[in-house]
ROVEXBA-422047 format. One record per atom (N, C-alpha, C, O): x, y, z. Coordinates in pm, whole numbers, plus 32768, in hexadecimal, padded with zeros to 4 digits. Layout:
XYZ;...
This chain:
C2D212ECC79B;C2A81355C7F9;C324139DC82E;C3741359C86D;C3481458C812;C3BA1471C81F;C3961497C8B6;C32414B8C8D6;C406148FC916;C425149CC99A;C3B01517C9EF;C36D1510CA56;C3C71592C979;C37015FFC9A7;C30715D6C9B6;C2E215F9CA26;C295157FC96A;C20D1560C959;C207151EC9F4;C1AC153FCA41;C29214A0CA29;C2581461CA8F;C23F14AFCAF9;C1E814AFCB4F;C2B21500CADC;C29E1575CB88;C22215AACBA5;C1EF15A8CC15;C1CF15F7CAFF;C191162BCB11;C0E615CECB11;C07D160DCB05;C0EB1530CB20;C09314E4CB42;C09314D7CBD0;C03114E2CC19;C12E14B7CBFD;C14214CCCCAE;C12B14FECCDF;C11714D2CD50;C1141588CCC7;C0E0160DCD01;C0451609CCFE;C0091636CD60;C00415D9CC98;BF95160ACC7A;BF55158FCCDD;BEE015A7CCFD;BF831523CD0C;BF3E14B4CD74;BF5914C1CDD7;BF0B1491CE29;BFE4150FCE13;BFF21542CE9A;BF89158BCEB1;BF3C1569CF0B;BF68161ACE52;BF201687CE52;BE6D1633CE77;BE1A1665CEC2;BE5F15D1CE3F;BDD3159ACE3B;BDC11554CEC6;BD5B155FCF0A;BE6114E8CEFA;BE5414D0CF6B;BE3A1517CFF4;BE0514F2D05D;BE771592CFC5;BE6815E5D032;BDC51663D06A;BD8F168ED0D0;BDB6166ACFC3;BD101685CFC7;BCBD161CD012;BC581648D047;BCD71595D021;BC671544D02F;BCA11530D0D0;BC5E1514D134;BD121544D0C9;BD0C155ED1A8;BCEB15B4D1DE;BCBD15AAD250;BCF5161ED1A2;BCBB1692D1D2;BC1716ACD1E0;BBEB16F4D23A;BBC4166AD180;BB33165FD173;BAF31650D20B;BB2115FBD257;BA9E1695D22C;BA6D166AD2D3;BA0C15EED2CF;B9A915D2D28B;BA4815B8D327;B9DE1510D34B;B98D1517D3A2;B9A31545D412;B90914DED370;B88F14E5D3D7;B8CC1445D40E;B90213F6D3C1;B8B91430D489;B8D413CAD4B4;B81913BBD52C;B7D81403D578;B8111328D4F1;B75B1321D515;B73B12ACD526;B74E1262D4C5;B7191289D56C;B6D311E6D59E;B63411C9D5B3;B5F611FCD610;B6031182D564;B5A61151D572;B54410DCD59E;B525108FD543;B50E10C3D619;B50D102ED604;B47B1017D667;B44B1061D6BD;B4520FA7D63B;B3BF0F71D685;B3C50EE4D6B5;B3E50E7CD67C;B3960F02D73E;B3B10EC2D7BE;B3000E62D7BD;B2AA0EBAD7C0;B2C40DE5D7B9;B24D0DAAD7CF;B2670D4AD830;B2C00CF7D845;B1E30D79D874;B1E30D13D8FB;B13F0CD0D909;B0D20D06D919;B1660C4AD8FD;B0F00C13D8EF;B0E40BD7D9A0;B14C0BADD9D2;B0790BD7D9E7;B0410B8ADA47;B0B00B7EDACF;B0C50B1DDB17;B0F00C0FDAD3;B15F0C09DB1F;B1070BF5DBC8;B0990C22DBEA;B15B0BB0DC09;B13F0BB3DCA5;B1B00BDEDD0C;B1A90BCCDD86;B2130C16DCCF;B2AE0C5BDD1D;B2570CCADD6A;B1EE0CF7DD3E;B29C0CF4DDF8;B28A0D47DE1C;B2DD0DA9DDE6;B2A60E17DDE0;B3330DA6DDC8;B3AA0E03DDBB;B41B0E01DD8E;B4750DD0DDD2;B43A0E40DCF0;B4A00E06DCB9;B5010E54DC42;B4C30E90DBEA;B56A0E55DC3F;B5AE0EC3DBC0;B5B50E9BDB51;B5EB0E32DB30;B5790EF1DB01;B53B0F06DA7E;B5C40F2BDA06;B5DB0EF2D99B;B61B0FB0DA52;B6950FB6D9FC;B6A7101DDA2E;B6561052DA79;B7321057DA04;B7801099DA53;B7ED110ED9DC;B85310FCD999;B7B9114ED9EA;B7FC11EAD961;B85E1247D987;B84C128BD9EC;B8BC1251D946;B8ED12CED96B;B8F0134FD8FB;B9161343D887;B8BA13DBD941;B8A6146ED90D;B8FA148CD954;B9261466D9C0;B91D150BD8D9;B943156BD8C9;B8E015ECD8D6;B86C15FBD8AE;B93A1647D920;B8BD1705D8E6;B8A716D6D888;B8F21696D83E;B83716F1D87C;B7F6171CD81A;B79D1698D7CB;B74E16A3D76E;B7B7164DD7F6;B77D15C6D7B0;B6F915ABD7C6;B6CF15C4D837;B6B61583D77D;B601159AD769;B5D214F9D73A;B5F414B1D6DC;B55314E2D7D3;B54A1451D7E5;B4BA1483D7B9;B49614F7D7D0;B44113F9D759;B3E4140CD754;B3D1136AD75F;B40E130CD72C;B33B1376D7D4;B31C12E6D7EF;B2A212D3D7D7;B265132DD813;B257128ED79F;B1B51260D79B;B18A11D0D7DA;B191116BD794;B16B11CAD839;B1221171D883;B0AA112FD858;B0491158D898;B08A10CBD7F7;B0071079D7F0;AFD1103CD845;B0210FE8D86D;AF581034D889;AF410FD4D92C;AE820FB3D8F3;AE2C1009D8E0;AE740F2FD8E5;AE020F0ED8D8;ADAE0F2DD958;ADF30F46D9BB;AD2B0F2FD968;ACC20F4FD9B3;ACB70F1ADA26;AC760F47DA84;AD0B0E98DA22;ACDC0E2CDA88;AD720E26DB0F;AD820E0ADB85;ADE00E68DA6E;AE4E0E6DDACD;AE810EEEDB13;AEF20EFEDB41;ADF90F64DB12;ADF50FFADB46;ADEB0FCBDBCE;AD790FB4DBF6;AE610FB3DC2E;AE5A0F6CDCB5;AE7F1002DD17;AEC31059DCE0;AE501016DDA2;AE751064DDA5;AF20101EDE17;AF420FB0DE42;AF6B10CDDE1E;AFB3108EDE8E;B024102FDE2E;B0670FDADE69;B0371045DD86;B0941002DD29;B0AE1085DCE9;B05D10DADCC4;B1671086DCE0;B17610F4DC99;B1E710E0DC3B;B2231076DC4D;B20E1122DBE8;B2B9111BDBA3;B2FF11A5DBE7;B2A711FADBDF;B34D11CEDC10;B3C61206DC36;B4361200DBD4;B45211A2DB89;B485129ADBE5;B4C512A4DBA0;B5101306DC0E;B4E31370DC39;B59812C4DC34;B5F312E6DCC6;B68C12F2DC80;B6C312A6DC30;B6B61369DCBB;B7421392DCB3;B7941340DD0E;B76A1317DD7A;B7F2132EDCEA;B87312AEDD14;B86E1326DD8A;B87012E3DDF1;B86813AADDB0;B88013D9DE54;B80B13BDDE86;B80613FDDEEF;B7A0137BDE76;B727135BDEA5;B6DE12C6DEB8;B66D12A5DEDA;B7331290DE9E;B7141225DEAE;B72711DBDF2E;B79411F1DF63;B6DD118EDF69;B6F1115EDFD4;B75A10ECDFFD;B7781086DFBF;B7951125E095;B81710CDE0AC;B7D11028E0B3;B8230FD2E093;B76B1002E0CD;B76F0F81E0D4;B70B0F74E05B;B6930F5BE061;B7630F8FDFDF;B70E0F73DF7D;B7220ED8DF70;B6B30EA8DF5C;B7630E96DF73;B7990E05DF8E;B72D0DAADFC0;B71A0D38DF97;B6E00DEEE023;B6920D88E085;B6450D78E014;B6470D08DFE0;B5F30DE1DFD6;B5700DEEDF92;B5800DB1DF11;B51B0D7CDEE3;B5F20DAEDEC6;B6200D55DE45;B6200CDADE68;B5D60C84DE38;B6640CCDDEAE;B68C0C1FDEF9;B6130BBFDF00;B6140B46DEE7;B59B0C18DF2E;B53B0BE5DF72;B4BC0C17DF0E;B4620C57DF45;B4B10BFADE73;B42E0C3CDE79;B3900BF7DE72;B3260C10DE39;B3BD0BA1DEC3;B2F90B60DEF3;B2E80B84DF5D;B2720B72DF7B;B3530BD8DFF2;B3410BE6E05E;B2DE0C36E087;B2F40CADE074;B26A0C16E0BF;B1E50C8DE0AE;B1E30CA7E13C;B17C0CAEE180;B2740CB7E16E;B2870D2AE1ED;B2E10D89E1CF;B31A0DC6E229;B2F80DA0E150;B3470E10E0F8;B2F00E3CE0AC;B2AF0DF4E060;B2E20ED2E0B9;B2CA0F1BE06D;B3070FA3E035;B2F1100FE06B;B3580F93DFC0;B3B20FD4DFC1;B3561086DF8C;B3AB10DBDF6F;B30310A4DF85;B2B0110DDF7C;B2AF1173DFF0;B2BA11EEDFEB;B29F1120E059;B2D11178E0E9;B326119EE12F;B32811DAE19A;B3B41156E0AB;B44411A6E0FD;B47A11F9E06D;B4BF125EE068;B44511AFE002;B47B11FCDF99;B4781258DF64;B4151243DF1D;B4A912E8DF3E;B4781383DF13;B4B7134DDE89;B51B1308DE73;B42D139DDE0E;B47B1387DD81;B4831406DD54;B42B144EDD82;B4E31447DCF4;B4E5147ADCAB;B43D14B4DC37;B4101523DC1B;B4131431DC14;B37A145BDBDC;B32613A0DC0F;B33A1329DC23;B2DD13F2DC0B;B298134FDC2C;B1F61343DBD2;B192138ADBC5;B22212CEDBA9;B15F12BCDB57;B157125DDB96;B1A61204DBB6;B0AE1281DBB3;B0581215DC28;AFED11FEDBDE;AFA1124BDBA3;AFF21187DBE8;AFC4110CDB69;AEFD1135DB8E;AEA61115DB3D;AEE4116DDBF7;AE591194DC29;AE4A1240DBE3;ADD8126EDBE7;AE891274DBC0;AEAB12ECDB74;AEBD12F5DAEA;AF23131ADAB1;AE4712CCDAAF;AE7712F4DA14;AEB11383D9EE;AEE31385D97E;AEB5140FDA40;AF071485DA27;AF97147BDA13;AFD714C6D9C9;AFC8141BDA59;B0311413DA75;B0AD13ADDA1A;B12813B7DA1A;B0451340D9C7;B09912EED950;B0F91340D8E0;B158130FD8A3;B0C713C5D8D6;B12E13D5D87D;B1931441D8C1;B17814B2D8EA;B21A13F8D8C1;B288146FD8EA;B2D814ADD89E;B30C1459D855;B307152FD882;B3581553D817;B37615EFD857;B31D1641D870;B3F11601D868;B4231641D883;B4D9165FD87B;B51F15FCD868;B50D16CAD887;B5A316CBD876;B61716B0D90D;B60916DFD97E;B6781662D8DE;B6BD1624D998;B71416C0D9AD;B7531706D95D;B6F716CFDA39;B7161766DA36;B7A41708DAD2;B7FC1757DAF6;B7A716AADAFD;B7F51630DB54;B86C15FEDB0C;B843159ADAD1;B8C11609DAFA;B927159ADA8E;B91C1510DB08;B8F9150CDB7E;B94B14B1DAB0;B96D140FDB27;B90B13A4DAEF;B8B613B6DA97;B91D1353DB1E;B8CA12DBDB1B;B83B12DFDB52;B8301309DBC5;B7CA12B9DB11;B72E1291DB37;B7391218DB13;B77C11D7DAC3;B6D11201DB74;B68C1146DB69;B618115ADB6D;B5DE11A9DBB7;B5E51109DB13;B56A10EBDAE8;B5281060DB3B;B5410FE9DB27;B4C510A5DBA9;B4A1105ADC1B;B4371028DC21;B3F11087DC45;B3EA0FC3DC16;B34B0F8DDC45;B3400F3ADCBE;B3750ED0DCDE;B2D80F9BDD06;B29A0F71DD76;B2050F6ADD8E;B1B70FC5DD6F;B1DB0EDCDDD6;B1810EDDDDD1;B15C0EBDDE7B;B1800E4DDE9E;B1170F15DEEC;B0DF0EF0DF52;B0510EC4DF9B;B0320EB4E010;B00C0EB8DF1D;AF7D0E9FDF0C;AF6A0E01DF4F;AFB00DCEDFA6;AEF70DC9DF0B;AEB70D40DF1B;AF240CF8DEE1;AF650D0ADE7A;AF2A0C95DF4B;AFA40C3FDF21;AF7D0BC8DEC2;AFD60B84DE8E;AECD0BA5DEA3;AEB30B59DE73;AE9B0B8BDDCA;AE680B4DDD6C;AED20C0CDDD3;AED80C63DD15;AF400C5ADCF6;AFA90C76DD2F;AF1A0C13DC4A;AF4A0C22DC0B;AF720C63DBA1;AF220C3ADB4D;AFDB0CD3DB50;AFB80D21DB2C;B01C0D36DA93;B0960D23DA92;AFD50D5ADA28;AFD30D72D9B3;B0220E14D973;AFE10E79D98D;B08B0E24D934;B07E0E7AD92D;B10A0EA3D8A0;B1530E46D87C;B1190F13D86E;B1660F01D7FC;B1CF0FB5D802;B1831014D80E;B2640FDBD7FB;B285103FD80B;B2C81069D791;B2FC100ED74F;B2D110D4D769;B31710EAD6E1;B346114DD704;B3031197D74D;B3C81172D6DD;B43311FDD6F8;B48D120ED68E;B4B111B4D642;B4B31287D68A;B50C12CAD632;B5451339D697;B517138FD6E3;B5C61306D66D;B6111365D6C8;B6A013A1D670;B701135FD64C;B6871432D65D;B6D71452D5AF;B74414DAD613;B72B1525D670;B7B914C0D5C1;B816151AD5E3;B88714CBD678;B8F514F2D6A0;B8561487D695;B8A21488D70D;B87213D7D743;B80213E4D775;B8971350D74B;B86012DED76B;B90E12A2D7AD;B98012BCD789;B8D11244D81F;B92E11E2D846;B9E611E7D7F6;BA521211D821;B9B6119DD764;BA361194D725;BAA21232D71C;BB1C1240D71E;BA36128FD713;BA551315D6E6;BAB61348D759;BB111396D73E;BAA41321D7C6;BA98136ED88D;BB09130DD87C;BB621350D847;BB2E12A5D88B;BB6D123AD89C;BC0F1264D82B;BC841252D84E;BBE61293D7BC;BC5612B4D785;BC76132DD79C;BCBE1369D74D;BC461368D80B;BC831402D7EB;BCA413FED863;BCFA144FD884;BC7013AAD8C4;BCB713C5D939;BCF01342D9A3;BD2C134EDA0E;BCC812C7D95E;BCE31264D9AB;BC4C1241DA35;BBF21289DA60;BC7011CCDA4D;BBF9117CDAB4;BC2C11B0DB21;BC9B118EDB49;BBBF122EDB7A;BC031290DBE2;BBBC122DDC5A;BB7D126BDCB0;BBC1119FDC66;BB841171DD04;BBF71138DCF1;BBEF10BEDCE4;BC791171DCE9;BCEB1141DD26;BD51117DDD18;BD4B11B3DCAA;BDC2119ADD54;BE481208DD4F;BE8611A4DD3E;BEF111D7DD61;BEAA1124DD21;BF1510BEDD57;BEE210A8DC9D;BEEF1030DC88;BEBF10D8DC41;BEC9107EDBC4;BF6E10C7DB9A;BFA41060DB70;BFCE1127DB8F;C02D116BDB4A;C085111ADBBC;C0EA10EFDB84;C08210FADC37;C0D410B1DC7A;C1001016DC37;C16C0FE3DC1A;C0650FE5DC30;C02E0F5CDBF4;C0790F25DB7D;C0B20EB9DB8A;C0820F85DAD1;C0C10F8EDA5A;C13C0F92DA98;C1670F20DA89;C18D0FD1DAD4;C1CC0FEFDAEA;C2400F52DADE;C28D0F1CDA8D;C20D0F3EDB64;C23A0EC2DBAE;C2260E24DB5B;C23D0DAEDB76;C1F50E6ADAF6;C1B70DECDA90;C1FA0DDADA1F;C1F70D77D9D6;C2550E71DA09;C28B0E5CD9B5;C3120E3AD9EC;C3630E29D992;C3400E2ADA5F;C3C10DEFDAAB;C39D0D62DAC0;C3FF0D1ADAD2;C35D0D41DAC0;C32A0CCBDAD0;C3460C82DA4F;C3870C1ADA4F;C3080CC6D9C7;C3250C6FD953;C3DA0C84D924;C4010C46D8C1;C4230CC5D95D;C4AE0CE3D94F;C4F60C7BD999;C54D0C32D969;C4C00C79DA30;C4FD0C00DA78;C4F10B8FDA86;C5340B46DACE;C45D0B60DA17;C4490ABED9E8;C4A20AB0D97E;C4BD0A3AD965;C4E60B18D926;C51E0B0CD8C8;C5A40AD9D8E9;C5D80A7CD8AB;C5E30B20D95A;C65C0B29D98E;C6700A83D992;C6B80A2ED95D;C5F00A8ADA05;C5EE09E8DA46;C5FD094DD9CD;C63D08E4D9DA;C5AB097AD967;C5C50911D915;C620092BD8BA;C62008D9D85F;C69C09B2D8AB;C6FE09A2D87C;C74A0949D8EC;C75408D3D8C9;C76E095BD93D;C7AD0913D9A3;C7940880D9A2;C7EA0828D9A7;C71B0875D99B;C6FC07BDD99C;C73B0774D904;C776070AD8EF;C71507D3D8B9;C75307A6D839;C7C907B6D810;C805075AD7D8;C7FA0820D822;C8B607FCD830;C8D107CDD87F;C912076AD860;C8C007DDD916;C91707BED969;C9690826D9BA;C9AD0880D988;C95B080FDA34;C9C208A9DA55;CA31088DDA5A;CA7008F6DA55;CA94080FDA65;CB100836DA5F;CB3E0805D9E7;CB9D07B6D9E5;CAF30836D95F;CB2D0876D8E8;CB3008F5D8C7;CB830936D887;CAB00918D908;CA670991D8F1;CAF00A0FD92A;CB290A6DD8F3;CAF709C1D9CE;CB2F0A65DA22;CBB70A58DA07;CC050A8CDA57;CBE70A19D9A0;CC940A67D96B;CC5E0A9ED92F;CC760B0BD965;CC250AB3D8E9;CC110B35D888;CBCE0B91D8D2;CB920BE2D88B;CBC30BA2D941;CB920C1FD967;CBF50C6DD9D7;CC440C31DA21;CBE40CEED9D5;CC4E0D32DA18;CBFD0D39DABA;CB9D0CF3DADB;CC3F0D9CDB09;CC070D87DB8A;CB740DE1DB8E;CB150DBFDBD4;CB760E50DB3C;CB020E89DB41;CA7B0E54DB00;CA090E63DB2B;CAAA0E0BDA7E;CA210DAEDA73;C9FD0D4EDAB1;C9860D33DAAC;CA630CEEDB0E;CA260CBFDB68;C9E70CD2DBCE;C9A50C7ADC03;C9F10D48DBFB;C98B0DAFDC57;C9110DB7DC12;C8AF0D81DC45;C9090DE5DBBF;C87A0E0EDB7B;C8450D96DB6A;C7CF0D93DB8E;C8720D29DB3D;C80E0C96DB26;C7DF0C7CDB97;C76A0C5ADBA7;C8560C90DC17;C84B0C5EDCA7;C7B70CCBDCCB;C75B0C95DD0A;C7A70D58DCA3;C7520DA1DCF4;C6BF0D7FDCA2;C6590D92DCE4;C6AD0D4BDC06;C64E0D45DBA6;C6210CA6DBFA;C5A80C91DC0B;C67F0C44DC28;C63A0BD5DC78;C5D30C12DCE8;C55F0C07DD10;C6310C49DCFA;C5E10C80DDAE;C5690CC7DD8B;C5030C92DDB8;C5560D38DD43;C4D90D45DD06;C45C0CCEDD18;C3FC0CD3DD65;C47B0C75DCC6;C4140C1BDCBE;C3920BEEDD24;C31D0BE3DCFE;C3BE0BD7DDA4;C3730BD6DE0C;C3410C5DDE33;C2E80C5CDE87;C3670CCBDE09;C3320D20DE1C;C2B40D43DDE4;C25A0D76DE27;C2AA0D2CDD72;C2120D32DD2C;C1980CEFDD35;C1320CFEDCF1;C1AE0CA9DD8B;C11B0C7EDDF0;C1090CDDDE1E;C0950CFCDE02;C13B0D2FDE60;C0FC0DA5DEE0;C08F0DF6DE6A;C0200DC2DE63;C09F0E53DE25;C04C0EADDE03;BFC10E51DDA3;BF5C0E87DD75;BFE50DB1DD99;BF7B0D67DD5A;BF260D3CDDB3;BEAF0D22DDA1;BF6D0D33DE20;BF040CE8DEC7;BEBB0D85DEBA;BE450D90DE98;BEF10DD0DECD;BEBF0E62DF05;BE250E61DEB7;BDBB0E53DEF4;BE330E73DE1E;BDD60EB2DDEB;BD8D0E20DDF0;BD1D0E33DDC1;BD970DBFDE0A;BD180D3CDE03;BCDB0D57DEAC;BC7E0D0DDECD;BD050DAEDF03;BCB90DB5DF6A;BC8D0E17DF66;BC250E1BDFA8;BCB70EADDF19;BC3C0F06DF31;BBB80ECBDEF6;BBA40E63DEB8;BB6A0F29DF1C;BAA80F22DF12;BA9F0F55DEA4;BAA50FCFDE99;BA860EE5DE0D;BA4C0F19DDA9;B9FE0EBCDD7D;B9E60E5ADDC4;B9C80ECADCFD;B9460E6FDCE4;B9800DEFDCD0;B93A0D8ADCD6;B9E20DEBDCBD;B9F50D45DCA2;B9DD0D0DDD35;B9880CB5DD43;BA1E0D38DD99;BA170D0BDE17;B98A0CECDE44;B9750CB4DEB0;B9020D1FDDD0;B8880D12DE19;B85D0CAEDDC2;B7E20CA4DDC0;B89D0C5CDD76;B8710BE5DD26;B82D0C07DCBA;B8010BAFDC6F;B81A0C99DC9E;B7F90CC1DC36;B82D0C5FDB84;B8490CAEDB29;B8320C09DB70;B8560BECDAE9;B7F90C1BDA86;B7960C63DA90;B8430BCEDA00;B7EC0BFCD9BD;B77F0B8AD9B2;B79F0B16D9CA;B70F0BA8D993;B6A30B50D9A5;B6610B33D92C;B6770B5DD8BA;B5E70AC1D96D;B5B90A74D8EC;B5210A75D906;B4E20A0CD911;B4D30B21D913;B46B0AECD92F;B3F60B93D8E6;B3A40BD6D927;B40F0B9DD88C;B3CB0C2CD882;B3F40C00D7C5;B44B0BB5D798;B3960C4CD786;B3C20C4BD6A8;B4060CF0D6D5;B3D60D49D71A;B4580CE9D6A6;B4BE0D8FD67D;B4C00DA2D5F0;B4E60D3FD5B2;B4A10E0DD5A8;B4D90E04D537;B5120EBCD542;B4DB0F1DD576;B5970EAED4F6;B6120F25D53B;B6020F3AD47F;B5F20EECD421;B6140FE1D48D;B6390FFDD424;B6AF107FD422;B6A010F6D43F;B6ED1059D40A;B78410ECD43F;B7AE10FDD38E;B7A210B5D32B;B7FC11BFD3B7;B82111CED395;B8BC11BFD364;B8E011E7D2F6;B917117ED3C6;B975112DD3D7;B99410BAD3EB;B9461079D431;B9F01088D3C5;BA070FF8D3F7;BA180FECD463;BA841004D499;B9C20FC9D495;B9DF0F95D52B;B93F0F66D565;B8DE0FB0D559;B93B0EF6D598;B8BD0EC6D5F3;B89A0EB3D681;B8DB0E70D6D1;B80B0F0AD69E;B7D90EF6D71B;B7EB0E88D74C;B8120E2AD707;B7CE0E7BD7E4;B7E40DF3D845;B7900E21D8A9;B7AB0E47D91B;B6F80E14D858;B6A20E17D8CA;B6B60DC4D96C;B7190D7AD96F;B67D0DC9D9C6;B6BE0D7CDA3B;B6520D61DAAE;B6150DC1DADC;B63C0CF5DAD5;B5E10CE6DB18;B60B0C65DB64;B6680C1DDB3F;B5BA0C4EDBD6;B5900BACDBF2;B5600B3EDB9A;B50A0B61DB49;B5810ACCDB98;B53F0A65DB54;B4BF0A58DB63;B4930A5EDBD6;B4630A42DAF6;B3D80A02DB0C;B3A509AADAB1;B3DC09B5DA43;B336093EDAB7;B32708CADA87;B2B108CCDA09;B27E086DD9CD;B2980977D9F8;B2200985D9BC;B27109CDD938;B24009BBD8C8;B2A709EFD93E;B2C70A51D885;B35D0A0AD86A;B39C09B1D8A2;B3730A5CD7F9;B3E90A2BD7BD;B4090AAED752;B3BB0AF8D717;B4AA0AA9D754;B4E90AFAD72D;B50B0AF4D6A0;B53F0A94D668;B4E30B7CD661;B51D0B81D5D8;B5300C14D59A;B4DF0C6DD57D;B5D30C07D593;B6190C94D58B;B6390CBAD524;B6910C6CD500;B62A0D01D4DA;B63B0CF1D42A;B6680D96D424;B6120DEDD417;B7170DBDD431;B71F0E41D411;B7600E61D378;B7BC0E22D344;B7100EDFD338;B7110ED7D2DB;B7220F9BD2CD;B70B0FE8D32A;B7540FC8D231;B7721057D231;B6D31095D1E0;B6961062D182;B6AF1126D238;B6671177D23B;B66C11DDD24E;B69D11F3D2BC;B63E126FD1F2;B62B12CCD214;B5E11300D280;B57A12BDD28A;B5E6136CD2E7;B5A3136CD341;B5A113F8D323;B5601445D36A;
């Protein structure tokens, strides 16, 4: 193979690589949420981030028995959400909470409203939504019910890479300090492992300053890690991920939902994400 042929193979796979980045990506999530014999008053379902322009479609299944009234799903913008969303996660058997009467949603289907199960429309809001169920009805109902969504152009992973997790200013502080941190464990166990008085003849007076200021660092990187473990975000509301609802996720990317809820003793979880056209 003479030299010219390779160039002109190099060229011709740059040329192909660069066609296939350029191609526009639908980026689209799909996934169905079943709830068998739930008794929570109140609890988060999952949590997305859009972009303009991003287009959510939801279909609500609700058997006959579980058309309760006074039970709804919500769908709330991270500026709308309520400051003591905490109490109502924390607590969801408390049937002196009803989070229906402090909460404003974005769209809401009310499980007594069959008009209202199917939502589909374009996010005209960029930011984070949570996907909310509340129920303030008979406390002795139990209730049945199944959600399916597609949400194309714009999902969680999508929002998240283009702009970072915005319920906090302290994450570019956070990296930051993390990466001084892995510099000055380094320092530290060069030191333990040579030894410093082999180490500091070989160093002049100015690198011993800099090791001396890369120590001092170290205690410093607790501060912006305490910081962001005390602001108010969902982890702080015990939100994990849970073991009590079947999920089955189908994305257009690699990457998997983490539905999120309270624990319960009646379903069980099974997450199976897999690639689909949407």
């Amino acid at each position: 193979m003479t030299h010219r042929s390779m160039v002109h193979q190099a060229l011709a796979a740059m040329l192909v690589l660069v066609c296939c980045m350029t191609l526009p990506v639908v980026d689209g999530l799909k996934q169905k949420w079943s709830f068998t014999e739930e008794t929570r008053r109140q609890f988060l379902i999952e949590r997305f981030g859009f972009d303009v322009g991003g287009h959510m479609d939801v279909q609500v299944e609700i058997p006959r028995l579980s058309q309760a009234p006074r039970s709804s799903l919500l769908f709330v913008h991270e500026d709308e959400l309520v400051e003591d969303a905490a109490a109502y996660f924390t607590q969801p058997y408390n049937e002196d909470l009803c989070l229906l009467d402090n909460q404003t949603a974005t769209d809401r289907m009310d499980f007594a409203d069959n008009t209202t199960w199917h939502l589909s429309h374009t996010v005209a809001t960029p930011g984070f939504y949570y996907l909310l169920f509340a129920h303030c009805g008979d406390t002795d109902t139990s209730l049945t019910f199944s959600v399916v969504s597609t949400f194309c152009e714009s999902m969680r992973f999508f929002y998240m890479k283009s702009h970072g997790d915005t319920l906090t200013s302290w994450n570019v502080v956070f990296y930051i300090f993390m990466f001084l941190k892995g510099m000055a464990m380094f320092v530290v166990i060069l030191l333990i492992g040579t030894g410093w008085s082999i180490l500091k003849q070989h160093l002049n007076r100015t690198e011993k300053r800099i090791v001396f200021v890369v120590l001092l660092l170290q205690p410093q990187t607790a501060h912006p890690y305490l910081a962001l473990h005390t602001q108010v975000d969902l982890d702080e509301f015990g939100l994990d991920d849970n073991e009590d609802f079947d999920v089955s996720t189908r994305d257009l990317s690699p990457r998997r939902g983490n539905p999120t809820g309270a624990s319960s003793t009646k379903s069980v979880v099974n997450t199976t994400p897999h690639f689909q056209h949407v």
